[in-house]
C-alpha positions as CSV (number, residue, x, y, z in Angstrom):
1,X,-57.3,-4.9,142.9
2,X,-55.9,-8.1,143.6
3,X,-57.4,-11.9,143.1
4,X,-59.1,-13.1,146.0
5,X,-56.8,-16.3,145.8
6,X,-53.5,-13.8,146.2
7,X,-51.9,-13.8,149.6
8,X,-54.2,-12.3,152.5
9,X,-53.2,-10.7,155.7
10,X,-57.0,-11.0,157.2
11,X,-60.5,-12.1,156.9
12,X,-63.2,-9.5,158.8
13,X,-65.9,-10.9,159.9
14,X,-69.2,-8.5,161.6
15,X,-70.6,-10.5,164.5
16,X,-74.4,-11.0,164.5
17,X,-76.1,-9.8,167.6
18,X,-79.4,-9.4,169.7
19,X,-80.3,-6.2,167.6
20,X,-79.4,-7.4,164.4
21,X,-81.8,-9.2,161.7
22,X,-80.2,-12.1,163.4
23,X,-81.6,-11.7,166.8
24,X,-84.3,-14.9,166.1
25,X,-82.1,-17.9,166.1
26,X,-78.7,-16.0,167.1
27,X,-77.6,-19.0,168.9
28,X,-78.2,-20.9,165.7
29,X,-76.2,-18.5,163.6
30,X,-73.4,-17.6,166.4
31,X,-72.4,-21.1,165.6
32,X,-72.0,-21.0,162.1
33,X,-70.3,-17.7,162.7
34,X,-68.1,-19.7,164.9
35,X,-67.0,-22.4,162.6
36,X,-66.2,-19.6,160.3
37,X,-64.0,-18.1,163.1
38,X,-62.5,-21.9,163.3
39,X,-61.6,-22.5,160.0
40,X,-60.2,-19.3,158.8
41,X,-58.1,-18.6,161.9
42,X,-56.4,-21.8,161.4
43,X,-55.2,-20.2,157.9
44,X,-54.3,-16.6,158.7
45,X,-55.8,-13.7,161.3
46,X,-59.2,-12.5,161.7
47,X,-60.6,-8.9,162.4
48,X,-63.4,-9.6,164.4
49,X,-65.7,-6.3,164.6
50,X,-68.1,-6.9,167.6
51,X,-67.7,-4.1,169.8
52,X,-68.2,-1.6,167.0
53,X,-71.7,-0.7,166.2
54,X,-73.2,-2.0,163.4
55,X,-77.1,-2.6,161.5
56,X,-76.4,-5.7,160.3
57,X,-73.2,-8.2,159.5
58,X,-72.5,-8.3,155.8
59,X,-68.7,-7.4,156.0
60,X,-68.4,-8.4,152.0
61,X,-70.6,-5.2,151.4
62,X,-69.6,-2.6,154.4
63,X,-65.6,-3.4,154.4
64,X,-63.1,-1.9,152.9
65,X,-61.8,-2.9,149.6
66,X,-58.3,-3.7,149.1
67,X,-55.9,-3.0,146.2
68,X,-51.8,-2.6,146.1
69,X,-49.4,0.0,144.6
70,X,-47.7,-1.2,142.1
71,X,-44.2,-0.5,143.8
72,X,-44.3,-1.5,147.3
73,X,-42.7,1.5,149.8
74,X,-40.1,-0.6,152.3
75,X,-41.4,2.1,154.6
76,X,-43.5,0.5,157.6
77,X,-42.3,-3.2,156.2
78,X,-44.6,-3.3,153.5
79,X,-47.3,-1.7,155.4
80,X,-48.3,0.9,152.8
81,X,-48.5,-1.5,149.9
82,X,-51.8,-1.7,150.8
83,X,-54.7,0.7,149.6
84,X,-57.7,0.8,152.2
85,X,-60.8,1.9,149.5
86,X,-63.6,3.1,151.5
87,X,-66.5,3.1,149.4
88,X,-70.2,4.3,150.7
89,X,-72.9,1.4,151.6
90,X,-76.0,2.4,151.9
91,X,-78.1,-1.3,152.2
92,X,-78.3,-2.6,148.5
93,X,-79.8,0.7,147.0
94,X,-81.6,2.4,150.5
95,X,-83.5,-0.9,151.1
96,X,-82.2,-1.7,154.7
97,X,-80.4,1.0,157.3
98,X,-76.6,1.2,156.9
99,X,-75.7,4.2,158.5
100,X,-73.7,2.4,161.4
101,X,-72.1,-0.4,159.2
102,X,-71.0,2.4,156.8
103,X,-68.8,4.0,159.7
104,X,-67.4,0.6,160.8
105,X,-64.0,1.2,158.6
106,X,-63.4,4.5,159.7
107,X,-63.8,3.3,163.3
108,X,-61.7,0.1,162.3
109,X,-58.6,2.6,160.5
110,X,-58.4,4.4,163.6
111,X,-57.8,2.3,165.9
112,X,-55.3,0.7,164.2
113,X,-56.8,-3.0,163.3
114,X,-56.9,-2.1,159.8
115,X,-52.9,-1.2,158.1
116,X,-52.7,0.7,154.7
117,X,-53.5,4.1,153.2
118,X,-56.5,4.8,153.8
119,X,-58.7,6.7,150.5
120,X,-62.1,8.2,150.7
121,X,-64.5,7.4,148.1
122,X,-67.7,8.0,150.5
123,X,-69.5,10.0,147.2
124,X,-69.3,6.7,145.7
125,X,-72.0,3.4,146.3
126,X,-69.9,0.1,145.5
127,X,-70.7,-2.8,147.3
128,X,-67.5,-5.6,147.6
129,X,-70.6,-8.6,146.2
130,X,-70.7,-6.5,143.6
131,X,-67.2,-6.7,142.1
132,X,-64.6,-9.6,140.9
133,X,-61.0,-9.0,139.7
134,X,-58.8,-11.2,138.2
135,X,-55.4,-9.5,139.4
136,X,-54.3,-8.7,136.3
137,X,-56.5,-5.4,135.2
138,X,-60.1,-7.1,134.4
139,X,-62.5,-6.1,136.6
140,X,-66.0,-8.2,136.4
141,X,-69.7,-6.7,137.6
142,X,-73.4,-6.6,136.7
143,X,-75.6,-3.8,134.9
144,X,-78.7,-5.2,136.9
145,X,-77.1,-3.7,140.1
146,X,-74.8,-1.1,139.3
147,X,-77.3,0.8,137.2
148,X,-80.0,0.0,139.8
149,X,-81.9,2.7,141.6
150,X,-80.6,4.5,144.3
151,X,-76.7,4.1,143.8
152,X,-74.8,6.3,141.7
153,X,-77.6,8.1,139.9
154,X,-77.3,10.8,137.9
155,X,-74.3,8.6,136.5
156,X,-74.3,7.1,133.2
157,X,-72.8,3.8,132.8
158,X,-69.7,5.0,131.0
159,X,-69.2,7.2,134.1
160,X,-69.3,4.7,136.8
161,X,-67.0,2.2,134.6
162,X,-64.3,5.3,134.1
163,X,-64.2,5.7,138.3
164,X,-64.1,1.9,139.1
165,X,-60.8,1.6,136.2
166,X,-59.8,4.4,138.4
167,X,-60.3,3.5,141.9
168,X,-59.5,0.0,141.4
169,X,-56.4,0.2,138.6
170,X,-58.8,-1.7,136.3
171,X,-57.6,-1.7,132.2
172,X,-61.4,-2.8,131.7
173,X,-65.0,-3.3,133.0
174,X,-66.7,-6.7,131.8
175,X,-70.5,-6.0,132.0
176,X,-72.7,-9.0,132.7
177,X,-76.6,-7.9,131.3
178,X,-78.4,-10.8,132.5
179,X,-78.3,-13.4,135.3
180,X,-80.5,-12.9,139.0
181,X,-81.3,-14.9,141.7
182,X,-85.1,-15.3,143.9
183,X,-84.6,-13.8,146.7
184,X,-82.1,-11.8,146.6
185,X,-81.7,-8.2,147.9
186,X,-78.7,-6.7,146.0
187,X,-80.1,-6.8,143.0
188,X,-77.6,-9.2,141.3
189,X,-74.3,-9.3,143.0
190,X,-71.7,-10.9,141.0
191,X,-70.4,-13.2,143.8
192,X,-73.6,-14.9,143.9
193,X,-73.4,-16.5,140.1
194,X,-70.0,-15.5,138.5
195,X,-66.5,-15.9,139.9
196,X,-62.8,-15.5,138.6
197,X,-60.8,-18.8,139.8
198,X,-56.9,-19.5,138.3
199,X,-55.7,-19.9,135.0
200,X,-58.5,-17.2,133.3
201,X,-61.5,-19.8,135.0
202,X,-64.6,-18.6,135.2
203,X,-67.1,-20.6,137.6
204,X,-71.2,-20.0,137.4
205,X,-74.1,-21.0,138.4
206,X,-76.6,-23.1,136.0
207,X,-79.9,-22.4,135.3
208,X,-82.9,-24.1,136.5
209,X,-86.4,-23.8,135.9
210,X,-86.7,-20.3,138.3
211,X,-83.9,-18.9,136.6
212,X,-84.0,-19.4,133.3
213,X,-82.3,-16.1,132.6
214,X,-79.1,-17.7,133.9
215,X,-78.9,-19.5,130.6
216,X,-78.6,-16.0,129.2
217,X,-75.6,-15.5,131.0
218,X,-74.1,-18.5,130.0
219,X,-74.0,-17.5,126.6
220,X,-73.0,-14.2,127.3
221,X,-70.1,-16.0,129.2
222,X,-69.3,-18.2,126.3
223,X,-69.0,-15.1,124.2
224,X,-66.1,-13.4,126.7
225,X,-62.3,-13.1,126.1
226,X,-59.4,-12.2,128.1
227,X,-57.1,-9.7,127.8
228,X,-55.1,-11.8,125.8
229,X,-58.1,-12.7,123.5
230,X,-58.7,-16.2,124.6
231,X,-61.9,-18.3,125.7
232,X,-62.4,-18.6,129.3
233,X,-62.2,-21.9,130.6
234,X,-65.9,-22.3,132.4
235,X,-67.0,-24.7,135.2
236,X,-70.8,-25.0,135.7
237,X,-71.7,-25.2,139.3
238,X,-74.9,-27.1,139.9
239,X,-77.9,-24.4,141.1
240,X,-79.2,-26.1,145.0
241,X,-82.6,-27.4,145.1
242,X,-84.9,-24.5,146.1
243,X,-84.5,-23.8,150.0
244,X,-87.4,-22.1,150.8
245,X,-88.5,-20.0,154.2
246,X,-92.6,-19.7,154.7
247,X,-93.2,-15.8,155.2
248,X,-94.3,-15.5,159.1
249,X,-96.9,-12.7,158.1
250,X,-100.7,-14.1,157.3
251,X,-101.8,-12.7,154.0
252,X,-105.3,-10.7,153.9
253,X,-107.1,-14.1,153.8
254,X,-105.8,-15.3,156.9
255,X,-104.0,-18.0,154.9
256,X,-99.8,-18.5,155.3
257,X,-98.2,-16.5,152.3
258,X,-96.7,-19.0,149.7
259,X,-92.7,-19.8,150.7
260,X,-90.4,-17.7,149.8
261,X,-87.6,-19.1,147.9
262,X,-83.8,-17.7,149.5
263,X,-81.0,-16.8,146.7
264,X,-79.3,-20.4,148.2
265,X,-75.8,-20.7,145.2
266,X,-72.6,-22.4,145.5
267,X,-71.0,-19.3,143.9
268,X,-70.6,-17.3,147.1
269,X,-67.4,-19.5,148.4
270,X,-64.7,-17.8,150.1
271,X,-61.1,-18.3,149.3
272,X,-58.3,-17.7,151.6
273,X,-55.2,-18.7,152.4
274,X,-54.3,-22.4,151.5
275,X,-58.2,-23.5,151.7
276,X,-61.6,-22.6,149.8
277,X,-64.4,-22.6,152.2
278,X,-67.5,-23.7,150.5
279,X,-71.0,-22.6,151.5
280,X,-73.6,-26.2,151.5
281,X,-77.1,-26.3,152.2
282,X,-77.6,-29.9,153.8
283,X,-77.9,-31.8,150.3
284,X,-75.2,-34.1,150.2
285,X,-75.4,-35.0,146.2
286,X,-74.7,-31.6,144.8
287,X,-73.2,-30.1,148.4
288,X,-70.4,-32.6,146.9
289,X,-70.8,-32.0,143.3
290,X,-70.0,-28.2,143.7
291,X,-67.0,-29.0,146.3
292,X,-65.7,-31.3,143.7
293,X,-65.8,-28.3,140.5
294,X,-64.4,-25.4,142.8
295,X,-62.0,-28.0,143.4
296,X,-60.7,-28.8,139.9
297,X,-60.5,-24.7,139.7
298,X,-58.4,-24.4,143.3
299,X,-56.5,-27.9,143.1
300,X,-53.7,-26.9,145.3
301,X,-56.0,-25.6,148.2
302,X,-58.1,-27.4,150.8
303,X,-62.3,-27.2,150.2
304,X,-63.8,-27.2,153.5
305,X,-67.8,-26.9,153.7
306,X,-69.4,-24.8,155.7
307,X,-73.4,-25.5,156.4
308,X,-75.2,-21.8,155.6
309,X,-79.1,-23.1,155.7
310,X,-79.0,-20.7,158.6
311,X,-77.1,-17.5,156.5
312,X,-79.5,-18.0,153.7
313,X,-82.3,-17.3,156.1
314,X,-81.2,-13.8,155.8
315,X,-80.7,-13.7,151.9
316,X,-76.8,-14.2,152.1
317,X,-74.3,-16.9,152.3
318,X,-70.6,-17.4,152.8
319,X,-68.7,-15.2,151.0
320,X,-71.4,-12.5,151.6
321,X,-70.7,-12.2,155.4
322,X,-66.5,-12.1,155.2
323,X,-64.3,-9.5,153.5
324,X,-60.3,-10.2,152.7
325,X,-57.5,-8.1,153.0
326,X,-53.9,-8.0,152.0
């Protein structure tokens, strides 16, 4: 499974629409779907899936997961280098309908808009969140979701790390045990607090007083070593001031439910071709702090912001909403 920073071919994005989650401030989120659609399509094509049906939009979770052969046929110009995984989504655990998002790649394959060989692994729950490689054999995820209920049950966790070395050409699983966010439905996907930059760079998300746990997982990062036996280099990115969204449901009392704090991180930034784009949340202080880290672990790469308030609103962010392939 390659780096997300190795060369792409496309982004997809899922287009929100009138009978998605979505549908109460579409226009809002059309346009933040649209700067999306400006910024990556400057860099490298887009596979836009709009007229394919669909529950909701998070392509990082319902797409197909990419990984190369190690020797290249010159068949097709390159074509088959690429390995289309397609792996069963069935919302986070059975918490939300997915049964038209998890036939969006076979309808994308088919048609054509997708090129590789195409592998079925539909027996199989593994969410693209939930997953980052460092393109040389280490493959990083969290016990909290891929032991959760409702995934891969009966299997032990021995199991499910033997099929991921397998399906993704991993020499090892690295196992975070601790680290969540408030708010958040996947039950701890790695992109939302831990990613793999450059030069063995791991980049996180600090603690604060919600989440101490993430102090936890500092440690255990501290404690990691490459392949190579070495220390990670880590870059702490700052944790947003709590965005919250007031619950529209009275409680029994008649009174508004307390606010409900949304999984708002810096970690779910998208890299693609020559840029990083960078998910902010309208505070200009650490909005530029965290540009300025992920920049020290992409120097070579533009870092473009893109202003998710509204994608939070539906417990996601950047990174959540696009998939890359190669």
């Amino acid at each position: 499974m390659p780096a997300e920073w190795e060369r792409q071919s496309a982004v997809q994005l899922t287009m929100p629409h009138e009978h998605t989650d979505w549908a109460p401030i579409l226009p809002e989120i059309l346009a933040v779907y649209e700067e999306m659609r400006r910024e990556i399509s400057k860099r490298e094509p887009l596979i836009i899936v709009d007229d394919i049906p669909h529950n909701d939009t998070w392509a990082r979770d319902h797409g197909f997961i990419t990984c190369l052969t190690p020797n290249p046929s010159p068949i097709g110009e390159g074509d088959e280098k690429a390995i289309l995984l397609d792996f069963k989504f069935n919302g986070w655990g059975e918490k939300f309908p997915a049964e038209l998002d998890n036939e969006i790649n076979r309808h994308l394959y088919e048609r054509g808009l997708v090129k590789g060989l195409y592998e079925d692994h539909l027996d199989f729950v593994l969410e693209g969140g939930s997953i980052e490689s460092d393109g040389k054999g280490t493959i990083f995820t969290t016990t909290c979701c891929l032991m959760a209920p409702h995934r891969n049950q009966p299997l032990t966790q021995a199991e499910i790390e033997e099929r991921l070395k397998t399906y993704l050409g991993a020499e090892r699983i690295v196992w975070l045990n601790h680290g969540s966010l408030i708010g958040d439905d996947t039950d701890g996907h790695i992109d939302t607090m831990v990613r793999i930059a450059p030069d063995d760079t791991l980049l996180y998300i600090a603690a604060d007083e919600q989440h101490p746990d993430l102090l936890l997982m500092e440690e255990e990062l501290k404690t990691l070593r490459t392949l190579e036996g070495r220390p990670y280099r880590l870059l702490r990115l700052p944790m947003p001031r709590p965005v919250y969204e007031a619950s529209p449901t009275p409680s029994q009392g008649g009174e508004p439910n307390e606010a409900l704090r949304l999984p708002a991180t810096y970690a779910n930034y998208l890299v693609i071709n020559g840029a990083v784009l960078v998910p902010t949340y309208a505070q200009p202080d650490l909005d530029r702090e965290a540009m300025d880290i992920i920049g020290q672990a992409y120097p070579d790469r533009e870092i473009v912001s893109i202003d998710c308030r509204s994608l939070i609103r539906q417990h996601g962010s950047l990174h959540c909403c696009t998939m890359q392939y190669y």
